[in-house]
N, C-alpha and C positions, 0 to 999 in steps of 0.2 A: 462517388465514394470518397471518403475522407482520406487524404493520407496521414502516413503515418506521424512524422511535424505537428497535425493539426490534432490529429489524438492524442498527443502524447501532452500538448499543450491545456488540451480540455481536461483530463484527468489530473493533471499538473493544478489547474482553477478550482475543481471542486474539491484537492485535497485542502487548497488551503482554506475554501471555502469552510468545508468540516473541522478542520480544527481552529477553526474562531469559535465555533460552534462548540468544540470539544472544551475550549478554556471557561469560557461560561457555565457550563454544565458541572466543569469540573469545580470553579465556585460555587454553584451552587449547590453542590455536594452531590449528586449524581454519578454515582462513581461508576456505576455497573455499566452505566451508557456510554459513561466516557472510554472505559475499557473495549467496549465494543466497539464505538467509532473510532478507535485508535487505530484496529485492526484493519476498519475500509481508509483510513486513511494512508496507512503503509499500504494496501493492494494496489491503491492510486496511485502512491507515487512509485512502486514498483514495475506498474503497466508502462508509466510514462516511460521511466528509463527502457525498458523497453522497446516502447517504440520508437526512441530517439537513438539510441545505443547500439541496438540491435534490429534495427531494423525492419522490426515488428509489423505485421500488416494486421495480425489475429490473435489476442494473447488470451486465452485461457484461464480457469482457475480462480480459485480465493486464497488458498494456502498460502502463507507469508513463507512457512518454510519452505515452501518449492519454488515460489516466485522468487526469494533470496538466494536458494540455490541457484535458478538458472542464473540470477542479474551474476552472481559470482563468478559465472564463465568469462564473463570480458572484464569484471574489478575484483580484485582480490581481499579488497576490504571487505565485502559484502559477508565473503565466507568466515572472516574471522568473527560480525555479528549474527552470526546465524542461530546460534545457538540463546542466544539474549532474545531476538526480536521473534524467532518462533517460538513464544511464550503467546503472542497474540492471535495465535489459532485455536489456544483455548477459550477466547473472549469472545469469540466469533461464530465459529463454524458448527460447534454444537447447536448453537441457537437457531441454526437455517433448518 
């Protein structure tokens, strides 16, 4: 089983991984993609914090707004962008 460290570091890789991905596309004018990969890219890097923050063994979920909600229990930044970056549950989640 992976711990938590090491998932948190792997989902940490492929966010950045996607938004190299995401700037290219976004050059290229690909906007609707980009808006969607925007969204797996905050789930990434909200699982990480996660597992490094919190502890996390199992994290759940694609909602930016709930994954920002919880990350907001132990930073209180998170709760003051919530409102902002839960725009990207519209870019995502209908699509699934």
């Amino acid at each position: 089983m992976i711990k938590g460290t090491e998932k948190a570091k792997r989902w940490l890789k492929q966010a950045m991984e996607d938004l190299k991905w995401a700037k290219y596309l976004l050059k290229e004018g690909a906007y609707y993609l980009v808006c969607s990969l925007s969204q797996q890219i905050a789930e990434k890097i909200f699982k990480s914090l996660s597992f490094t923050t919190k502890g996390e063994e199992i994290v759940i979920g694609h909602s930016i707004h709930k994954l920002c909600k919880w990350t907001g229990e132990f930073e209180e930044k998170f709760n003051e962008k919530l409102k902002v970056w839960s725009i990207l549950d519209t870019y995502y989640i209908p699509n699934r």
